[in-house]
C-alpha positions in Angstrom: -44.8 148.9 56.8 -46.4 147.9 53.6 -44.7 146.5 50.8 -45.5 149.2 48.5 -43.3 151.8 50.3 -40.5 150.3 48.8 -40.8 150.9 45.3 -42.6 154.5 46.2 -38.9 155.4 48.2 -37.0 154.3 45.7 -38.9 157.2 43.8 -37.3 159.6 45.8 -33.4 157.8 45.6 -34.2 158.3 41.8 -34.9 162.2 41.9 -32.3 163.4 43.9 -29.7 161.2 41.8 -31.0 162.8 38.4 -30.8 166.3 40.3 -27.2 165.2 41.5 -25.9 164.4 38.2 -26.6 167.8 36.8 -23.8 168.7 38.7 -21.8 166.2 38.0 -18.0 167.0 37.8 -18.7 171.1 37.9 -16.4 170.9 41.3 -19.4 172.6 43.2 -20.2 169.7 45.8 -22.9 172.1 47.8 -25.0 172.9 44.7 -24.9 169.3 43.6 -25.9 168.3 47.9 -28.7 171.0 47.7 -29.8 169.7 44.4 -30.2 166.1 45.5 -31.8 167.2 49.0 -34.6 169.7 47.3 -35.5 166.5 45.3 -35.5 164.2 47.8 -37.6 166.6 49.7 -40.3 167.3 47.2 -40.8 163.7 46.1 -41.0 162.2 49.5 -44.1 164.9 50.1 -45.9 162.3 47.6 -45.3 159.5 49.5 -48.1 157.9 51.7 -46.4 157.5 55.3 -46.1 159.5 58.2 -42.5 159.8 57.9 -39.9 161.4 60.5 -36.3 162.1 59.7 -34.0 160.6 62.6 -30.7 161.0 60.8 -30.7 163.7 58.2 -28.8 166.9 56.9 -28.8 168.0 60.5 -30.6 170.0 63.2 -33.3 172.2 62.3 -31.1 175.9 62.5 -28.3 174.0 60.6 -30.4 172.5 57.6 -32.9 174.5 55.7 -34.3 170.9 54.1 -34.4 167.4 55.6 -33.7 168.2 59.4 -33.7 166.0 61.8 -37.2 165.8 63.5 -38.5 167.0 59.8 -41.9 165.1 59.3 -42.3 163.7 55.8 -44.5 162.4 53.4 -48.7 162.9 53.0 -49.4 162.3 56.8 -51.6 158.9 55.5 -50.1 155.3 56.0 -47.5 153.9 58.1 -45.5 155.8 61.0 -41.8 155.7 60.0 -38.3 156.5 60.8 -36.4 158.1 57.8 -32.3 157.7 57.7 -31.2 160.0 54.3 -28.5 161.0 52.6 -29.1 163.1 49.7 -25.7 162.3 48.5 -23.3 160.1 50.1 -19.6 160.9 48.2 -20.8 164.7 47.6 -16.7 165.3 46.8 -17.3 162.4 44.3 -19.5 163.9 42.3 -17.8 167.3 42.6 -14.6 165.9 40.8 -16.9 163.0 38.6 -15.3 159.6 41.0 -16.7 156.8 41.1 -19.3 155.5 43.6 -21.5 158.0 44.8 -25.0 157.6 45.3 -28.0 158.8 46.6 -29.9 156.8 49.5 -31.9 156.3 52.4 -33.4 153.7 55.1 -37.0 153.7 56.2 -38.0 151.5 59.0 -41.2 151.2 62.0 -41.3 154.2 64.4 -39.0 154.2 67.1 -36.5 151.3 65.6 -33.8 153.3 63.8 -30.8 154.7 66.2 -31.1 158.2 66.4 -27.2 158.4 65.6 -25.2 161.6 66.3 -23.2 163.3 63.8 -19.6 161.9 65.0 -17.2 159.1 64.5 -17.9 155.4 64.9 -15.9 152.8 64.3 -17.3 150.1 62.2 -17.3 146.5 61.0 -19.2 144.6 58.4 -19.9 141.4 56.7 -21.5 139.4 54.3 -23.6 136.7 55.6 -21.6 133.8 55.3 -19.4 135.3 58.4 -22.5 137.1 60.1 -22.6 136.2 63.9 -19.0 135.2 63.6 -17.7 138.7 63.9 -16.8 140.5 66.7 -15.7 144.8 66.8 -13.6 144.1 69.9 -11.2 141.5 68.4 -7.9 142.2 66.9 -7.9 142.4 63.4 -5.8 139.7 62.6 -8.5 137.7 64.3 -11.5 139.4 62.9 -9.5 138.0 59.1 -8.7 134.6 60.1 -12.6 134.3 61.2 -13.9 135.8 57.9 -11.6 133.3 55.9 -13.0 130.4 57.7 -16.0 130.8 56.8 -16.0 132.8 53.6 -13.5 129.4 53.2 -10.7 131.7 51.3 -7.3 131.6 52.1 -6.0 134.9 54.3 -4.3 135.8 50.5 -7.4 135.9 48.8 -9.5 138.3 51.4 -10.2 142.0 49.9 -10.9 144.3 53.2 -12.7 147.7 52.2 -11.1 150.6 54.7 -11.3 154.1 54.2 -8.4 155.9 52.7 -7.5 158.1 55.7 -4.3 158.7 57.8 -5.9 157.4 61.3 -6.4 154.2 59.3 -3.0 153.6 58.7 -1.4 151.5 61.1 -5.1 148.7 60.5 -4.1 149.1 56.5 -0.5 147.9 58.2 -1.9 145.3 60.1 -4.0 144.0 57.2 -1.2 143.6 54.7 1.2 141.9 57.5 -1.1 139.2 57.8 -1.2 138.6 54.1 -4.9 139.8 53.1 -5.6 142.6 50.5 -6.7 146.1 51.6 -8.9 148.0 49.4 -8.9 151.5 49.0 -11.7 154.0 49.2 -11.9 158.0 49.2 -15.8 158.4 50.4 -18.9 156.5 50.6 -18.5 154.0 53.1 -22.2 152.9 52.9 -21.9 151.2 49.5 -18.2 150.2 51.0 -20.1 148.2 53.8 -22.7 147.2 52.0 -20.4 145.2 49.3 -19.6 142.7 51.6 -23.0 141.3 50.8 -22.5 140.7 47.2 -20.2 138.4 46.2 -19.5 139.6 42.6 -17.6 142.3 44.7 -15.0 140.7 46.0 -15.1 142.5 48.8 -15.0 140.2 52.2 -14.4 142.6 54.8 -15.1 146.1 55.7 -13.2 147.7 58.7 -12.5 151.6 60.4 -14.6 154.6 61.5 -16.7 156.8 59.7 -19.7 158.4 60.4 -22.4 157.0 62.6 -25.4 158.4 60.7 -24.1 156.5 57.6 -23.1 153.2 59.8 -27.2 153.6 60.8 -28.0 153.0 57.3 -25.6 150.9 56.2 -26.7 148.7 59.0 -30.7 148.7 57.3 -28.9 148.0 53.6 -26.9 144.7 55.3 -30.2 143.5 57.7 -32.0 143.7 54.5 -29.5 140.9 53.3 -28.5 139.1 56.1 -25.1 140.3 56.5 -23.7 142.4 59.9 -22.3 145.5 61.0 -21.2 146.4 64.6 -20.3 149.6 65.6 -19.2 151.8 68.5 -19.3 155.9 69.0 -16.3 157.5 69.1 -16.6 160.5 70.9 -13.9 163.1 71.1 -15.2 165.6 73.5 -17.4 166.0 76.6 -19.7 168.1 74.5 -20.1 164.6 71.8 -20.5 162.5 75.1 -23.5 165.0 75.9 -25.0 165.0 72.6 -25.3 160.8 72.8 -26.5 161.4 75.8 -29.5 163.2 74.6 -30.3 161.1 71.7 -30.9 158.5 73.8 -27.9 156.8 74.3 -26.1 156.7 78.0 -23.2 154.6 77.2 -21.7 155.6 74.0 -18.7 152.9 74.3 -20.5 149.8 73.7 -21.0 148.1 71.3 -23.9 148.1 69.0 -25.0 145.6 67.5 -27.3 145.2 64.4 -30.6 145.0 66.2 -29.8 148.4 68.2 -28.8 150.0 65.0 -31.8 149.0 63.4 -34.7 147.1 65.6 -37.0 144.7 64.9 -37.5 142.6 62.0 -38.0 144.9 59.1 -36.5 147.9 57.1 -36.2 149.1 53.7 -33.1 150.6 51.9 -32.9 152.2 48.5 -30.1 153.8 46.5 -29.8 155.5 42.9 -26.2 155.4 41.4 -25.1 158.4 40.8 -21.6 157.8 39.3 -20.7 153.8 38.5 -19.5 151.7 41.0 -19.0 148.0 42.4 -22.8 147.6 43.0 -25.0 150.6 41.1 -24.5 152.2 37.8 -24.0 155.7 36.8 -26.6 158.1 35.6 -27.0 157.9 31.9 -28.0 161.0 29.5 -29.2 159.2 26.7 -30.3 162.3 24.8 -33.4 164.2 23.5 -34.1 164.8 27.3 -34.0 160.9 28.4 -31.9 159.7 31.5 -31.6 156.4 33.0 -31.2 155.5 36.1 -30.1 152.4 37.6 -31.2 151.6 41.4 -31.6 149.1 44.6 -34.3 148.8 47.0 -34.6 145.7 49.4 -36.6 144.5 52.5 -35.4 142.9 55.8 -38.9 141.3 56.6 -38.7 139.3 53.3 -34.9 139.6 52.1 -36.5 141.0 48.9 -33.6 142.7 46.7 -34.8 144.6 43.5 -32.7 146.1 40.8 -34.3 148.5 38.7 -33.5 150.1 35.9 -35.5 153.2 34.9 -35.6 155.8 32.2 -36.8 159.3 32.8 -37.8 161.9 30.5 -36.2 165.6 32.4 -39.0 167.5 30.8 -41.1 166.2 33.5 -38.8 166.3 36.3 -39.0 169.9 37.7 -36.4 169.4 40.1 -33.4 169.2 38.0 -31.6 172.0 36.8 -31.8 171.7 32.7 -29.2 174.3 32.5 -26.4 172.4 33.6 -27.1 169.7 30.7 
């Protein structure tokens, strides 16, 4: 991949977060998804790559835009796999929450896990405790390791876990051995992904969520030098079929980094869509300007960008003027 496609897919991060934010708070969460993916779609048209989607809105017959097996982008340049999620936390932006945003991973043909749309149980970290970690060890070990070498006391940890009910006996387990559990309602890419910057807090991230989003979660944290590990959680003979046909012939193992995300490079970008711990909202500054505040990094050279951008609507045809 050139280093060029970064800043020309951050492009597309940046449409379908203005065309997200239109919606923002109406309590309609499929216009504001349909919104972000119509953008996404005609921007990445622009793009020079010869893109395919491996983890996307789902298969073709389920997903009028942004299918998996979709090809993307002018057909010139670099042959790519493309992990999106027009908006991850659509509920968020439904009820105006904090911490959605709008992303996706980009990385050499053939080197992103084609990831079926099911459970998987996750772990990530920040690099100071990457290649310490391990998804198979009690979690009591898991935070004794991470305050070793984040070199915290057990007190002073923050672990990220999703607010659900089959996460309550680890939120338990977490507070018996003294650390700090952290509450989220959606969006556990940015969730993972926090564990990489230290102005977070965040030291930990632990549960199951989806596997396309642990896919690009993965690219965000190879881009800077953290780890996730994951493993599939299938509940049915039909999920342990579906792995099967994407590729993957044991779905209880563990997978590591590199089989989430091979080889040496990838590129993530996100566009806030409401505030959070990393990315700022979406800004209407009036007389038709919006700003926009994003990320886009690169494993091959641990480049991480912040960009701040300001946008005038009436030259953005994909967002809906009358919802502002």
């Amino acid at each position: 991949m050139n280093r060029e496609l970064a800043l020309e897919v951050v492009r597309v991060t940046e449409g379908a977060a203005l065309a997200a934010a239109s919606w923002l708070g109406r309590g309609d969460k499929m216009s504001a998804d349909g919104a972000a993916t119509n953008a996404m779609r005609s921007i990445f048209d622009s793009v020079n790559m010869k893109g395919k989607v491996v983890i996307g809105e789902g298969e073709m017959d389920e997903a009028p835009m942004l299918y998996i097996g979709e090809e993307l982008g002018t057909g010139e340049g670099p042959e790519v796999d493309i992990a999106v999620d027009p908006i991850e936390g659509t509920n968020i932006v439904a009820k105006g929450y904090s911490n959605a945003i709008t992303v996706l991973a980009i990385a050499d043909k053939g080197t992103l896990l084609h990831a079926p749309d099911m459970y998987m149980e996750k772990i990530a970290v920040g690099s100071v405790a990457a290649g310490k970690i391990n998804i198979n060890d009690p979690i009591e070990t898991t935070i004794d390791i991470v305050a070793q070498a984040t070199k915290k006391r057990v007190q002073d940890l923050t672990v990220m876990v999703l607010e659900r009910e089959r996460h309550q006996e680890l939120i338990e387990r977490i507070r018996q051995k003294g650390a700090r559990v952290k509450l989220f309602s959606d969006n556990d890419i940015s969730a993972a992904i926090a564990t990489a910057f230290p102005k977070t807090g965040v030291d930990l991230f632990v549960g199951s969520g989806g596997a396309p989003e642990g896919v690009i979660a993965a690219a965000g944290l190879k881009c800077l030098g953290g780890e996730l590990q994951g493993r599939l959680l299938p509940e049915n003979e039909a999920e342990f079929e579906r792995c099967k046909r994407m590729g993957i012939e044991d779905p209880t193992r563990v997978l590591t980094l590199d089989d989430l995300v091979a080889g040496d490079d990838a590129i993530f970008a996100a566009t806030g869509v409401t505030s959070g711990d990393i990315l700022e909202e979406v800004r209407f500054l009036g007389d038709h300007l919006v700003e926009t505040h994003s990320i886009v990094m690169r494993a091959k050279t641990k480049t991480l960008r912040f960009i701040s951008s300001v946008h005038h609507l009436d030259h953005k045809p994909y967002v809906n003027k009358d919802n502002i």
